[in-house]
Structure formats: structure tokens, C-alpha cells
LOTOR-623614 format. One record per residue (C-alpha): residue in one letter; x, y, z. Coordinates in steps of 0.5 Angstrom, whole numbers, plus 500, padded with zeros to 3 digits. Example, Ala and Ser with C-alpha at 12.3 -4.5 7.8 and 13.67 -1.06 7.14 Angstrom:
BEGIN
A525491516 S527498514 
This chain:
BEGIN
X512440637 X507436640 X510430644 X506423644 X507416648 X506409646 X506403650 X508397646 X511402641 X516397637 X510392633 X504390631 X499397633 X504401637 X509401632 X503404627 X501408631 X508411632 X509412625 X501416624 X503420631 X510422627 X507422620 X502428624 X508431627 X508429633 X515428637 X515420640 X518417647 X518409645 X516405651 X517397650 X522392653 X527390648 X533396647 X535394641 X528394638 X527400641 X533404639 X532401630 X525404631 X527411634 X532412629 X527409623 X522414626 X527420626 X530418619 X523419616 X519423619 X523429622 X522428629 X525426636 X523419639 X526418645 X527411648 X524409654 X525402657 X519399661 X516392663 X510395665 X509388668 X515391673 X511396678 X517400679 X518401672 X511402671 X512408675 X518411671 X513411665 X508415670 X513420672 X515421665 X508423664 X506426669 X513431668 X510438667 X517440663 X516435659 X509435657 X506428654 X500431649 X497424647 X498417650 X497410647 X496405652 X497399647 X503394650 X499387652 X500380650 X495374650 X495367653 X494361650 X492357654 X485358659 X485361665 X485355670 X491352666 X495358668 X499358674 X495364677 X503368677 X503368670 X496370670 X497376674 X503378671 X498378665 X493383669 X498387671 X500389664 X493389661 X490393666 X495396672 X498399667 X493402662 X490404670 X496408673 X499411666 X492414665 X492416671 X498420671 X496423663 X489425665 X492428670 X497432668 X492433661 X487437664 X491441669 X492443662 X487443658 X487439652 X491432651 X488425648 X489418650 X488412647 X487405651 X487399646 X482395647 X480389644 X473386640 X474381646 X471386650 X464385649 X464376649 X466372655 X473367653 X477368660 X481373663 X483376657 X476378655 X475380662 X481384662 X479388656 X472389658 X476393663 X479397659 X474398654 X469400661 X474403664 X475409659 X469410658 X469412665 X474416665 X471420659 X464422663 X469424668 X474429663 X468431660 X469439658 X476439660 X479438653 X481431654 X479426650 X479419651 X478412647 X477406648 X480402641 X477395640 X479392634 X478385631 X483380630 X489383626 X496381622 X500383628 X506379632 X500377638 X498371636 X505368634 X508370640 X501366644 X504360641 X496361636 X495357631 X489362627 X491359620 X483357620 X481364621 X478367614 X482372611 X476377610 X475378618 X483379619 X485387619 X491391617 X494395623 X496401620 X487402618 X486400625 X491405627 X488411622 X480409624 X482410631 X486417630 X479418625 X475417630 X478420636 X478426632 X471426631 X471425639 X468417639 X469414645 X469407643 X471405636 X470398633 X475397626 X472394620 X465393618 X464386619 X466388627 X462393627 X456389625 X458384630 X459388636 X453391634 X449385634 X452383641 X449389644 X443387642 X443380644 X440377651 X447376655 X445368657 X446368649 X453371649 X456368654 X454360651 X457362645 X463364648 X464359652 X463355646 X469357643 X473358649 X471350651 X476349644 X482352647 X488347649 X494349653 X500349651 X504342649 
């Protein structure tokens, strides 16, 4: 059986992905920081779909336990097939209200780990020959609201590079960027979205389907929902200055937490 990694793997788009990896026939290993979470999810999966899930404990914010993560990935006994770098968390407040430890810590698992994990997972893939991974990213990636944003525009830049340089090994690579979706993310920021319309909030488990699907089809980037396409599309197009008023627009609304 195939053997997938996911990061973040006990909510919101890691824990679909879970269940769609597990759904193709892929065994699992579980990467987050809650033990028991992690362990409900293992033996859920395993119950369902038939397949092993094995739990491994990681705050990628730690560099040490980034580094067990990337040894597990790069363990030729224990080859890693797919690899989703899906764990993250958004700030509430804006980037000068932070404390600049907070912000690090932010960077440190929004773009050190997605970093070092495709490291050690290309690596180890194209010695083989064949293996996809996966980093999610953000629609945030093409706007300018702070270092969220700015993390994620890594992210989305930083595997398309590494897509032109595993081009013809076999190892695919995708940049997924979704919309806002019906996830814990905004609960755990402390995000009020009520305001936000229905019709611009997306479903995790499509957004996980529409990644797989496009990954399949060999996209490098996918963009979920048709009204995000359509907004992505339109910012490409847009003159910089143009984006980047209007982000500074809406970043200019955010308040630090009370």
C-alpha cells in the first residue's frame, strides 16, 4: 500500500485529506500535536477504511521535532508516497501588534516546516522516481494583508520552484490555495467571520477533492471554487499598486486581540 503523510492531520483540510488518502488506499502517518486527537483520528481511520495510520507527535514550531518528522520522510524503509504540508494557524492581530516571538513561531510553521519537510520528501521521492506532495496554501497568497499573506505567497512560490526543479522525475508537486473555508482556523484566530456571505465559504472535503483532482491532472497550483478562480484570475491581471491599495484596505480593519 501506498503510505501518505499529513501534517495538521486532526481538522479542518488535513483531517479530509486523511479521509480521501485513506479512501484511495493509502496507509496514513498522522502528524499534529494533540495526542489524543490524534490517536481518535488513527483509530477512526483505521475502523473505516482498512488501512494503518500511525501517529506521530510533532509541534513543527519546535525545530527539533520538525526534524523527526523529516527523518521519517526521508527513511527508505519506510517510504512516504504523498506528502501534505497542511498544519498552520492565522494571527489575529496585525503584524506590528504581535510580539515579533509570536511571529516567528508563525513563520517557523507556516514556512520553515513546509521548507525542510519538502526537502527531505522530494529528496527521497526522486531517488525513487515517483511521489506528490502537496503544500496548502492560501488564496491569501496573491493579496498583501500581512505576514500571513506574505507567508503564504512563500509557499505558493516556493512549490512552483520546486515543481520546475523536479520536472521529468516523476515527482509531482502542488501549490493548493483555497478561499475562506468552514474549517477550526478562524475559531482558533479568535476571527469573527460572521459577516463573511455564505456563498464565498467553501466545503473542506471539495476543497481536498479539487486538490486531488487537479494533482492527478499534473496542476501545479489549484484554486478551489469558481468565484475564487474568477478572483484570482482578475488579480493577475490587475496593476500591483491596484492590489495592494485594496489589501491595505481591508488589512487597515483588523484589531488586535482585546
Amino acid at each position: 500500500m501506498p503510505t501518505a503523510l499529513v501534517t495538521g492531520a486532526t481538522a479542518g483540510i488535513g483531517l479530509r485529506f486523511a479521509h480521501r488518502l485513506a479512501e484511495r488506499g493509502h496507509d496514513l502517518v498522522l502528524v499534529a500535536r494533540d495526542d489524543e486527537r490524534l490517536s481518535a483520528v488513527a483509530a477512526e481511520l483505521t475502523a473505516t477504511y482498512a488501512v494503518r495510520a500511525e501517529v506521530l507527535r510533532a509541534d513543527l514550531s519546535q525545530r527539533d521535532q520538525v526534524q523527526t518528522v523529516a527523518d521519517r520522510l526521508a527513511d527508505p524503509a519506510r517510504p512516504v508516497d504523498v506528502l501534505v504540508n497542511n498544519a498552520g494557524y492565522g494571527l489575529k492581530a496585525g503584524f506590528l501588534a504581535n510580539e515579533v516571538e509570536v511571529e516567528e513561531q508563525a513563520f517557523d510553521v507556516l514556512c520553515r516546516a513546509v521548507l525542510v519537510l519538502s526537502h527531505a520528501a522530494a529528496r527521497a521521492m526522486r531517488e525513487r522516481g515517483s511521489g506528490s506532495i502537496v503544500n496548502v496554501s492560501s488564496v491569501a497568497s496573491f493579496v498583501a494583508m500581512g505576514s500571513y499573506s506574505a507567508a503564504k505567497a512563500w509557499v505558493t512560490v516556493f512549490s512552483e520552484g520546486l515543481a520546475n526543479e523536479l520536472a521529468g522525475t516523476g515527482v509531482r508537486v502542488l501549490a493548493l490555495c483555497p478561499g475562506f473555508t468552514h474549517t477550526e482556523f478562524h475559531a482558533r484566530a479568535s476571527m469573527d467571520m460572521s459577516r463573511l456571505p455564505e456563498p464565498l465559504w467553501l466545503d473542506a472535503d471539495d476543497v481536498v477533492r479539487t486538490a486531488l483532482a487537479d494533482l492527478d491532472r499534473g496542476r501545479v497550483v489549484s484554486v478551489p471554487g469558481a468565484a475564487y478562480k474568477v478572483l484570482v484570475g482578475a488579480l493577475s491581471v490587475l496593476p500591483r499598486p491596484l492590489v495592494r491599495r485594496s489589501s491595505g484596505g481591508l488589512a487597515s480593519r483588523r484589531r488586535p486581540p482585546a
